[in-house]
N, C-alpha and C positions, 0 to 999 in steps of 0.2 A: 467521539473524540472531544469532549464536553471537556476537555481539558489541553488541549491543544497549547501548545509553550514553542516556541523557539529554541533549537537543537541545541543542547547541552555540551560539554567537555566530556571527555573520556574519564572515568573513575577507575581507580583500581576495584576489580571485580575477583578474588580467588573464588565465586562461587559459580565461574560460566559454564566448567563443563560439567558440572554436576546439572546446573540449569537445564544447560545444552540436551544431557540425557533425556533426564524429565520429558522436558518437552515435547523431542520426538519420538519416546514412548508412546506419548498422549496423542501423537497425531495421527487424526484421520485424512486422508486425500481425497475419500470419498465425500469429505466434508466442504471440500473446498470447491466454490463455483469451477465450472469445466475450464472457463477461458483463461484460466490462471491457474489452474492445477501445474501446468509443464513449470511457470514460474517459480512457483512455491519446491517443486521435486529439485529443481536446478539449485537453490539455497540449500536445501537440506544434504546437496551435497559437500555445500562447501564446509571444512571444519570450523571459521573464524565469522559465522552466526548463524542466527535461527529463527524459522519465522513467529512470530508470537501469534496476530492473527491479518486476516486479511478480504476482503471482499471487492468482486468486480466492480460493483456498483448497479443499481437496479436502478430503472425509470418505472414506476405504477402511475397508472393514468386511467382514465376512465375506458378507456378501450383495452387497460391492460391491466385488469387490479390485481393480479399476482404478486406479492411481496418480493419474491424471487426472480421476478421477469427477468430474464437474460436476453430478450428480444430487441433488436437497436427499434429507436421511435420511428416511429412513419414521419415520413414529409408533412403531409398535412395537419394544419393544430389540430389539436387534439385537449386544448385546455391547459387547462394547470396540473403541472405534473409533478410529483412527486420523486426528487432525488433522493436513495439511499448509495451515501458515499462508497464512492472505490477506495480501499488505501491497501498498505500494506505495513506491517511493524515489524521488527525486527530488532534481533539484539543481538551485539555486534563485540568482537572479542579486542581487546584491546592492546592491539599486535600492529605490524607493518599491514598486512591482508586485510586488516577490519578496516584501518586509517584507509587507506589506498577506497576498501569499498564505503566507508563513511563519503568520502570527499565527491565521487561518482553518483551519488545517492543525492547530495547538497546542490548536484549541479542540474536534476530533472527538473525539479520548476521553472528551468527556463523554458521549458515549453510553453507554459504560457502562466506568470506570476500570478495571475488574475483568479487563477482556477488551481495552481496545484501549488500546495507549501508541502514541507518540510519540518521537521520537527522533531521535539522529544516530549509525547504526551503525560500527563504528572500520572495516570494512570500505569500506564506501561512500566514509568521508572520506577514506581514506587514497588513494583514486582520485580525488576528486571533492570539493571543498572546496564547501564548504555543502550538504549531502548530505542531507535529511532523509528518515524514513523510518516511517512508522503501521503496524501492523501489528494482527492482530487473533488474540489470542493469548489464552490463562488467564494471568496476570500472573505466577503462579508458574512458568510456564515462560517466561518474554520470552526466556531468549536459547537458545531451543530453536527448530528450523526445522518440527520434529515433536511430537508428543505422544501416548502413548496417554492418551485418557479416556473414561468410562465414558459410553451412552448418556442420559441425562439432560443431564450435562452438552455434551456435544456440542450437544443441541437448543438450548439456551442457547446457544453459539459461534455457531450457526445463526442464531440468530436478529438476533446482533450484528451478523455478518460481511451481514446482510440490511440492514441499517440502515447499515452502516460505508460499503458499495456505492452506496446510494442517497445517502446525506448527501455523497460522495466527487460522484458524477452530479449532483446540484446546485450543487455548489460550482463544478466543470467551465463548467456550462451559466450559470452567473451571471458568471463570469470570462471564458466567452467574448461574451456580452454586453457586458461591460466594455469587452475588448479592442478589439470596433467602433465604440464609440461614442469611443472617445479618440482 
């Protein structure tokens, strides 16, 4: 997210559902870390976005040099660890259903501002107009995909990116509610 910006205005888009297709043509589920697979399937239902991409967030440490570790950290240090960010990106149609989930979307960082923005990365947009994208990060590195930091703080990421997961699974499972009843 080496490009990290502050959420954008809605554009007029007549290229979204052509986007939209593409997109979920191209996707794999099998691609997608397990702990957010159900997240990602629940968007993909909804018609008014899509996800563009997204990762759990991995901790690699010296007890864990796996790129992909999906393993939460032990209690005890374990050093400097290495954070590969959680986010998620999406592009958002620019309708009542989009606004309504743009605004829902704007209001996750308050779990805790220190650790999770909000946004529209120039990356994303420049593919994908209304592009937004959460990500769960130390604020002091937002436009960083990586970061060393020290075990303490890691557990705190941890404990975000637990919350950022679940609050993201709620919002899912209410919007896909939404979407049946309308």
């Amino acid at each position: 997210m080496e490009t990290f910006t502050k959420p954008r205005e809605f554009v007029d888009n007549p290229r979204y559902e052509i986007e939209r297709n593409r997109e979920l043509r191209n996707l794999s589920l099998e691609s997608i870390d397990v702990p957010i697979r159900e997240i990602v399937t629940g968007f993909v239902e909804l018609p008014y976005c899509f996800t563009l991409q997204c990762c759990f967030g991995h901790f690699v440490h010296g007890e864990q040099p796996a790129l992909d570790n999906l393993d939460p950290l032990p209690e005890q240090d374990v050093g400097s660890v290495t954070w590969r960010i959680a986010y998620i990106a999406l592009c958002l149609q620019d309708n009542a259903p989009g606004r309504r989930l743009l605004s829902s979307l704007a209001e996750i960082p308050s779990i805790d501002p220190e650790y999770v923005q909000f946004g529209s990365p120039d990356w994303f947009w420049e593919r994908h107009l209304n592009s937004f994208a959460l990500q769960v990060e130390p604020v002091r590195f937002a436009n960083k995909d990586q970061v060393i930091i020290g075990h303490p703080e890691a557990l705190r990421v941890q404990k975000v990116r637990d919350q950022f997961i679940a609050r993201l699974s709620k919002l899912v499972q209410s919007l896909q509610i939404e979407n049946l009843t309308a």
